[in-house]
C-alpha positions as CSV (number, residue, x, y, z in Angstrom):
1,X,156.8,-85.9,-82.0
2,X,155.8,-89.5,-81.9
3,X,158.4,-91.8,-83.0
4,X,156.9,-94.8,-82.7
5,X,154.8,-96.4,-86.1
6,X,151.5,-96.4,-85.9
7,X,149.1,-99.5,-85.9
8,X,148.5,-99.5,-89.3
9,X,152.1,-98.9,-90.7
10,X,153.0,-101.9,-88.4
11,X,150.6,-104.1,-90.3
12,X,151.4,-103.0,-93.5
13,X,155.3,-104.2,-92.3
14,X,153.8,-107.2,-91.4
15,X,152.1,-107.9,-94.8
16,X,154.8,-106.5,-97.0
17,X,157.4,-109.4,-94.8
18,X,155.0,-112.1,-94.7
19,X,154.1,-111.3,-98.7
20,X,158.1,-111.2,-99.3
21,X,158.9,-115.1,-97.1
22,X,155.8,-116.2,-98.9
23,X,156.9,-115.4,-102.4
24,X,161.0,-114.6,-102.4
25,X,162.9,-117.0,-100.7
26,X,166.5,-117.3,-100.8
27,X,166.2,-120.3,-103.4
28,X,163.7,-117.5,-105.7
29,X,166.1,-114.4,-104.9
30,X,169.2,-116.5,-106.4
31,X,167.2,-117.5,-109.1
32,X,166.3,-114.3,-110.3
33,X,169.7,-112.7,-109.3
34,X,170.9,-114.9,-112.1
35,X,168.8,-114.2,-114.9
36,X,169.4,-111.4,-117.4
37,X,166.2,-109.0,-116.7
38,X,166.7,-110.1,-112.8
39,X,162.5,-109.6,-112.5
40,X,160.2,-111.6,-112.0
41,X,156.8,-109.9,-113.6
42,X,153.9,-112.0,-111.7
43,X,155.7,-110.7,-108.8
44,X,155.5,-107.4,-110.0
45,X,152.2,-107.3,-110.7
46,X,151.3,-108.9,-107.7
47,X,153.3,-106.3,-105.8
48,X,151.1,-103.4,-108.0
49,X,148.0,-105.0,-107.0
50,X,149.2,-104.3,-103.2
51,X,149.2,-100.8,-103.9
52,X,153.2,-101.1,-103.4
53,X,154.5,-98.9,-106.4
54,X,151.8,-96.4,-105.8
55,X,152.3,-96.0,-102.2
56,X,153.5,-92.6,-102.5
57,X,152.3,-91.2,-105.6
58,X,149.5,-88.7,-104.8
59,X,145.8,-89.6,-105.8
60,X,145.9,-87.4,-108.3
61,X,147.9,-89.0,-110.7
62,X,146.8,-92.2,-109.8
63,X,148.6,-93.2,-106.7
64,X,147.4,-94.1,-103.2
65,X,148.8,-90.7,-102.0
66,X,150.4,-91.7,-98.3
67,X,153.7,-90.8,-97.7
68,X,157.8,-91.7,-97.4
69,X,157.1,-93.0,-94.5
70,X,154.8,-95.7,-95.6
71,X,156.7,-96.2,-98.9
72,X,160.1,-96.6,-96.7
73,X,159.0,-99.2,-94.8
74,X,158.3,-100.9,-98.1
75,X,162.0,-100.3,-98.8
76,X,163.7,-101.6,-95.5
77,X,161.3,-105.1,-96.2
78,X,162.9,-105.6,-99.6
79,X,166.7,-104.7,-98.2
80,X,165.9,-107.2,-95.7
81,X,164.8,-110.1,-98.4
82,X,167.2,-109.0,-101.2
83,X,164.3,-110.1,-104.3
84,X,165.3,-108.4,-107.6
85,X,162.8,-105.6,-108.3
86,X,162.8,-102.8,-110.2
87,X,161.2,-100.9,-107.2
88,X,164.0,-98.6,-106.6
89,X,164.6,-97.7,-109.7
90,X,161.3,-97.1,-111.0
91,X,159.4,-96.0,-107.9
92,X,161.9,-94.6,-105.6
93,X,164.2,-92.6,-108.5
94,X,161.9,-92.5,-111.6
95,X,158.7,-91.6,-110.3
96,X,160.4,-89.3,-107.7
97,X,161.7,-87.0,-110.8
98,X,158.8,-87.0,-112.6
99,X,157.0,-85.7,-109.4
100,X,159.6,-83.1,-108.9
101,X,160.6,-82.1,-112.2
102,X,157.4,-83.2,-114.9
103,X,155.0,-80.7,-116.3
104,X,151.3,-81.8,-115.2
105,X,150.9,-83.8,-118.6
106,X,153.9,-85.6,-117.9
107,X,152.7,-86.8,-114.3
108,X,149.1,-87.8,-115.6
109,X,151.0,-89.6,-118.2
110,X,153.5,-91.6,-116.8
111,X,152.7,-92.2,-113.1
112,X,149.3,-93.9,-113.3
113,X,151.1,-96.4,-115.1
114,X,153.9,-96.8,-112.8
115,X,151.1,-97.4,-109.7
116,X,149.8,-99.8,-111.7
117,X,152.6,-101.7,-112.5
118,X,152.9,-101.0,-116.1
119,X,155.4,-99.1,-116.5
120,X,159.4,-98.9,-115.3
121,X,161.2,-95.5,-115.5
122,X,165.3,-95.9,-114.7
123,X,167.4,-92.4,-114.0
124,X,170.4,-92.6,-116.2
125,X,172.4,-89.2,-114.8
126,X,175.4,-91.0,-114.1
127,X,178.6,-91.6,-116.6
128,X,181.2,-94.0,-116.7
129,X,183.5,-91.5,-114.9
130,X,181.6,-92.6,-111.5
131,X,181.2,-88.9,-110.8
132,X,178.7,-88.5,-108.6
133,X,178.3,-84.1,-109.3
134,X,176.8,-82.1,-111.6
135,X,180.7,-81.8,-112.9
136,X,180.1,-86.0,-114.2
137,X,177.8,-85.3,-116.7
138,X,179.2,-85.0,-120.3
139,X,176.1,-86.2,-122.4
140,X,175.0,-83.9,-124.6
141,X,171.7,-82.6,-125.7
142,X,171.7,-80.3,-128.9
143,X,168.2,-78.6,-130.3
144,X,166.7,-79.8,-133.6
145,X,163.9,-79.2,-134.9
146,X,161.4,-79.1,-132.8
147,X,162.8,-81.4,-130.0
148,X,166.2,-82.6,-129.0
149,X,169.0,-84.6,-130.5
150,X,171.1,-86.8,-127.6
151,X,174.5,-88.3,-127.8
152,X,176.7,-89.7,-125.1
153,X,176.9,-92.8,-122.4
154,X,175.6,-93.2,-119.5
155,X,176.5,-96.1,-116.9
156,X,175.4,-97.7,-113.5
157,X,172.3,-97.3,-114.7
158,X,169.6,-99.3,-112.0
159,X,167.2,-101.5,-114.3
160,X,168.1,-99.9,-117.3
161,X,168.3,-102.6,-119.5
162,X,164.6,-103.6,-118.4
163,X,163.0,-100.0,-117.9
164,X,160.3,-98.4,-120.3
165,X,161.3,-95.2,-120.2
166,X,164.9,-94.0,-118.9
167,X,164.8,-90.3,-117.4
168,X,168.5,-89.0,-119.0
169,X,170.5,-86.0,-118.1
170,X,172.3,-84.2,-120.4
171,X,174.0,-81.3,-120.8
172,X,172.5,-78.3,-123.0
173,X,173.4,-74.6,-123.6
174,X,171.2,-74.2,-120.6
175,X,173.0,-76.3,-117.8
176,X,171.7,-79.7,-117.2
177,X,168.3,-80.5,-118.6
178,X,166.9,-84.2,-118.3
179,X,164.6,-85.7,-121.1
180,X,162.0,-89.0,-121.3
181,X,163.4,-91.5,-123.5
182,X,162.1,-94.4,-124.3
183,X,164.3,-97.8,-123.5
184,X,163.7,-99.1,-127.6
185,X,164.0,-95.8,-129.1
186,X,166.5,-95.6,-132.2
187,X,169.9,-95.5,-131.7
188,X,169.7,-96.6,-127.1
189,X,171.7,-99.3,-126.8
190,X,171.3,-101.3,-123.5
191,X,174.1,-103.7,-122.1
192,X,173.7,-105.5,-118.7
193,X,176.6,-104.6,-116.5
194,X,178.1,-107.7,-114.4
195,X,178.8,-106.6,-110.9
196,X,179.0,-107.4,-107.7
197,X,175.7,-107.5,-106.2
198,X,173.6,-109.5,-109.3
199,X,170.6,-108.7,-107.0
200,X,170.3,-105.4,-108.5
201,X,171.1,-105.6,-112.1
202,X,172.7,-102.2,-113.6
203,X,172.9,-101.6,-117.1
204,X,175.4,-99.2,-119.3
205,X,173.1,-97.3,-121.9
206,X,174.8,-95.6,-125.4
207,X,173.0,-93.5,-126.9
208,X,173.6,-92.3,-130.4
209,X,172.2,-89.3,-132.1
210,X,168.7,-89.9,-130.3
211,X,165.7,-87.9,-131.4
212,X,163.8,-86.7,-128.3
213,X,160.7,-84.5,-129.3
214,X,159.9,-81.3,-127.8
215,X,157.8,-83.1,-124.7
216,X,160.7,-85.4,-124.0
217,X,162.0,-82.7,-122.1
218,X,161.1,-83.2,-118.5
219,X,160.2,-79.8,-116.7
220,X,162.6,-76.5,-117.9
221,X,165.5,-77.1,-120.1
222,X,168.5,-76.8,-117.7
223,X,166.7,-77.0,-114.6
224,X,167.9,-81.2,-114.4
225,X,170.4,-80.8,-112.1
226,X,167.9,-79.2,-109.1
227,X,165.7,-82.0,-110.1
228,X,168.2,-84.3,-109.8
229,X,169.2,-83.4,-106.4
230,X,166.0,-83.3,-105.0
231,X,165.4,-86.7,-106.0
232,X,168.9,-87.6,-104.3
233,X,167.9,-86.5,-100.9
234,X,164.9,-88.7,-100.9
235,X,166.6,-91.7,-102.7
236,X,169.3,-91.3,-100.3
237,X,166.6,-91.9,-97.1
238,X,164.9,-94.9,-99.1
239,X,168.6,-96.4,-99.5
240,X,168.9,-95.7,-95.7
241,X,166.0,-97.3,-94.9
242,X,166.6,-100.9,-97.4
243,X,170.3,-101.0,-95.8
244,X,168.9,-100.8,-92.3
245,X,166.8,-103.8,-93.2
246,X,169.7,-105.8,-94.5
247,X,171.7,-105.6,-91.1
248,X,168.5,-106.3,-89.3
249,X,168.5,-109.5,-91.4
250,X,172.2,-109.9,-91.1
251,X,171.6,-109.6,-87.0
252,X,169.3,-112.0,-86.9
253,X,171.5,-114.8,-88.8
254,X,174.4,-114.4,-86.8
255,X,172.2,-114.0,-83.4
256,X,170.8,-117.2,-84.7
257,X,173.5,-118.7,-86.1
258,X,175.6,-118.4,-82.6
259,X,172.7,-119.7,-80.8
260,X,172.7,-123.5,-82.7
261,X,176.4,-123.4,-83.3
262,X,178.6,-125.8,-80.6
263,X,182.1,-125.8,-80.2
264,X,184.4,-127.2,-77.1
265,X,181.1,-128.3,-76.1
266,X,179.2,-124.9,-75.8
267,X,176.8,-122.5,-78.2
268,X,179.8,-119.9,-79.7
269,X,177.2,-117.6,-78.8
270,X,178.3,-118.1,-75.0
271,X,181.7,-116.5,-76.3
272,X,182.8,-113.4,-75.4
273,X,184.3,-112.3,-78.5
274,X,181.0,-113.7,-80.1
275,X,178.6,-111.8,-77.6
276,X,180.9,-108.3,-78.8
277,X,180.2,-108.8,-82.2
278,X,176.6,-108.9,-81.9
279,X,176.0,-106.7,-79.3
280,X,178.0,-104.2,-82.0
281,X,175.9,-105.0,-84.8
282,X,172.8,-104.4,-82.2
283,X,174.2,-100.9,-81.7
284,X,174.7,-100.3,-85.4
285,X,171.5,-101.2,-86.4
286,X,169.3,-99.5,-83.7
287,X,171.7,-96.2,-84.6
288,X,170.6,-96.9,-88.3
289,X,167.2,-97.1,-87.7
290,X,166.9,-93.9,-86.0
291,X,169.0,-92.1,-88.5
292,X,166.8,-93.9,-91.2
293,X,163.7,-93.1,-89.6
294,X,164.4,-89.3,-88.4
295,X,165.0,-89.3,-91.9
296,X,161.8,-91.2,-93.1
297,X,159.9,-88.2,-91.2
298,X,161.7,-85.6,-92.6
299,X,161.2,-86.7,-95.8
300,X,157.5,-87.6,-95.5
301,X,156.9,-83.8,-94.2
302,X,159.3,-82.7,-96.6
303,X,160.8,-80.2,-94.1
304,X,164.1,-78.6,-94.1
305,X,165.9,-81.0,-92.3
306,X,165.8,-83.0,-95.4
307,X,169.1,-81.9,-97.0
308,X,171.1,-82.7,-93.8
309,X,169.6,-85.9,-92.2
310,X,169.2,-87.5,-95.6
311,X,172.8,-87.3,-95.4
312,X,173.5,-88.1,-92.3
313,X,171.3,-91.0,-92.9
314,X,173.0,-92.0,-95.9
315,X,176.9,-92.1,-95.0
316,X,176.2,-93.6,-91.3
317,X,173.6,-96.4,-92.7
318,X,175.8,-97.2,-95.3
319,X,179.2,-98.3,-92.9
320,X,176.8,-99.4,-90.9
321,X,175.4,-102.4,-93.1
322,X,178.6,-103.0,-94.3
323,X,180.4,-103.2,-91.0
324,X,177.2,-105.6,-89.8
325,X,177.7,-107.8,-92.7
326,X,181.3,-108.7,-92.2
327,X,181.0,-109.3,-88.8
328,X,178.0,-111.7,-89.9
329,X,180.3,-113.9,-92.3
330,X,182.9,-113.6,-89.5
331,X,180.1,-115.2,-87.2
332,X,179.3,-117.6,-89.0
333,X,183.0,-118.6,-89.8
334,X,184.4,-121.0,-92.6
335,X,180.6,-122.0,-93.7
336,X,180.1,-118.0,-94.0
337,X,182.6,-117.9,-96.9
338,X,180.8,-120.2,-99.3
339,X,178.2,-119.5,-101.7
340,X,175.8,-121.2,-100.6
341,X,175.7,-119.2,-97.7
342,X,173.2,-116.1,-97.8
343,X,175.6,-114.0,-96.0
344,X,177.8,-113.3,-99.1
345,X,174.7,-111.8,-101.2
346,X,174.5,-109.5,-98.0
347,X,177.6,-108.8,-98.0
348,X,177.5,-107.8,-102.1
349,X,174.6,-105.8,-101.2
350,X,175.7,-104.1,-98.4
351,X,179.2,-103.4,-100.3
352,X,177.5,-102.0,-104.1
353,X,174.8,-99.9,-101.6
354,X,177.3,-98.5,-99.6
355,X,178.8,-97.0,-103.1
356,X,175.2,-96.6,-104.8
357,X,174.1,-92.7,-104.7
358,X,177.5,-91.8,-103.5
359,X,180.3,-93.1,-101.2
360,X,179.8,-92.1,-97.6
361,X,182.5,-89.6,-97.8
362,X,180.7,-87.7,-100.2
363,X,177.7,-87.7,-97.8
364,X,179.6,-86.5,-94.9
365,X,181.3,-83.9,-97.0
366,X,178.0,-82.7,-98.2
367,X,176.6,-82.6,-94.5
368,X,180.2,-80.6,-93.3
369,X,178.8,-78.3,-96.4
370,X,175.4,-77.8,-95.2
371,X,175.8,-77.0,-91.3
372,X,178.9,-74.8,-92.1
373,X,181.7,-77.2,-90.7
């Protein structure tokens, strides 16, 4: 087993950063971060006419059909420049459930428009509660008709305020059953959530005695929840892979940082207690990327390794960019605090991540589950 990315992945990291310097600075990233749909759609587009959103979305519903490990390299170049996208939640979660879960019509009709840029899906599955299980979901789905009648609230919701179409689980007499909603349909109501990390806007979405017809219901009525953790074990990996390239970045700044920086006459970087703290966040971040990667693999052959190294991936990535990104504001001292500084929108990131999908813990205990600890 090679390890090591081939020429042409390298280069498509290479033109994925140098596109992302080029066109989402810091200046642009704050910018965005503070405007309400937090996206910036000639960016978008421009990142559709890359072939970025159709990466992994087979040829035959209108993707470039490579693989997780081409689209994951995408994700660990947007951790590392922090630019509000709705790339996670449209390509990574949305267009991952349709692919698992959508009946062939669904795909042909929904993911062409996705590579192309003209489309958003967000997965609304989780409540106000925070609870991460299938035990979390009280939204209800009642027949009518000929389709489905929704009611309930969903919350944390990536991009939701923005997306076309939000992917909802609810509960029916069947189990858990998710269903394609459009984001203007009557009686959605979409609030923008302020939270920590403003860099990836989430949304709480109401939804009140909403009609879905009969093909709203995406794949076999209570069949969500499989769906649902299918698409976790990937998102998971991608989530591994974007935090790996926010401690990368984080590394870098402090490396830097304690290179330029004098006191009593000398670099701080000549400091012992300095040179610890970054040969740690070395350590943490070369440990990240091969959990990320191993990870990358196992998702790209879709093997089954995937339930457990998607979350090992997940819980040790996760401390890991956290535990880099407070040591980088404690690099970078008093001027670290501020913001102005980048390190605090790292720092945000690395702290609503760490949470996003699932705490650690809940990694680790699923990963105790799955090897029989």
């Amino acid at each position: 087993m090679n390890f090591a990315f081939s020429e042409e992945q390298q280069m498509l990291r290479d033109s994925v950063r140098s596109f992302l310097e080029n066109k989402a600075p810091s200046d642009r990233v704050r910018e965005l971060m503070e405007s309400d749909a937090g996206l910036d759609e000639g960016l978008w587009q421009e990142m559709a006419e890359m072939g970025w959103q159709a990466m992994a979305i087979p040829e035959e519903y209108g993707g470039a059909g490579f693989s997780w490990l081409e689209l994951n390299i995408i994700n660990e170049e947007l951790g590392r420049c922090l630019v509000p996208t709705p790339f996670f939640s449209s390509v990574v979660l949305g267009a991952t459930a349709v692919l698992e879960g959508g009946t062939e019509d669904q795909k042909q009709g929904l993911l062409e428009k996705v590579s192309m840029g003209q489309h958003r899906l967000a997965l609304a599955h989780i409540e106000p509660s925070g609870d991460w299980t299938e035990a979390g979901i009280e939204t209800t789905a009642r027949p009518s008709g000929s389709g489905w009648v929704l009611d309930g609230t969903k919350s944390f919701v990536v991009d939701g305020h923005t997306a076309d179409t939000l992917i909802v689980a609810a509960r029916t007499d069947a189990g858990i059953s998710l269903f394609l909603v459009p984001g203007d349909a009557p009686g959605v109501s979409r609030q923008r959530l302020e939270t920590m990390d403003m860099t990836r806007k989430q949304a709480l979405i109401e939804l009140d005695a909403v009609e879905v017809p009969a093909d709203g219901l995406l794949g076999a009525d209570g069949a969500g929840w499989d769906i649902i953790d299918r698409v976790m074990q990937f998102a998971a990996v991608a989530l591994a892979c974007e935090q790996v390239g926010g401690a990368q970045k984080c590394m870098e700044m402090s490396v830097e940082y304690a290179k330029v920086r004098v006191q009593f006459g000398r670099p701080i970087g000549s400091f012992q207690a300095i040179k610890h703290k970054c040969a740690d966040m070395l350590l943490a971040v070369e440990s990240g990327k091969s959990a990320a990667y191993y990870a990358s693999w196992a998702a790209a052959e879709d093997n089954d390794e995937l339930p457990v190294v998607s979350a090992l991936a997940k819980s040790y990535c996760s401390d890991a960019y956290f535990d880099v990104a407070a040591e980088t504001i404690q690099v970078h001292g008093g001027i670290g605090f501020t913001w102005e500084h980048d390190a605090h929108l790292y720092f945000k990131r690395a702290k609503t991540s760490q949470l996003m999908l699932g705490e650690p813990a809940h990694y680790r205990k699923r990963l105790a589950d799955l090897i029989g600890l």
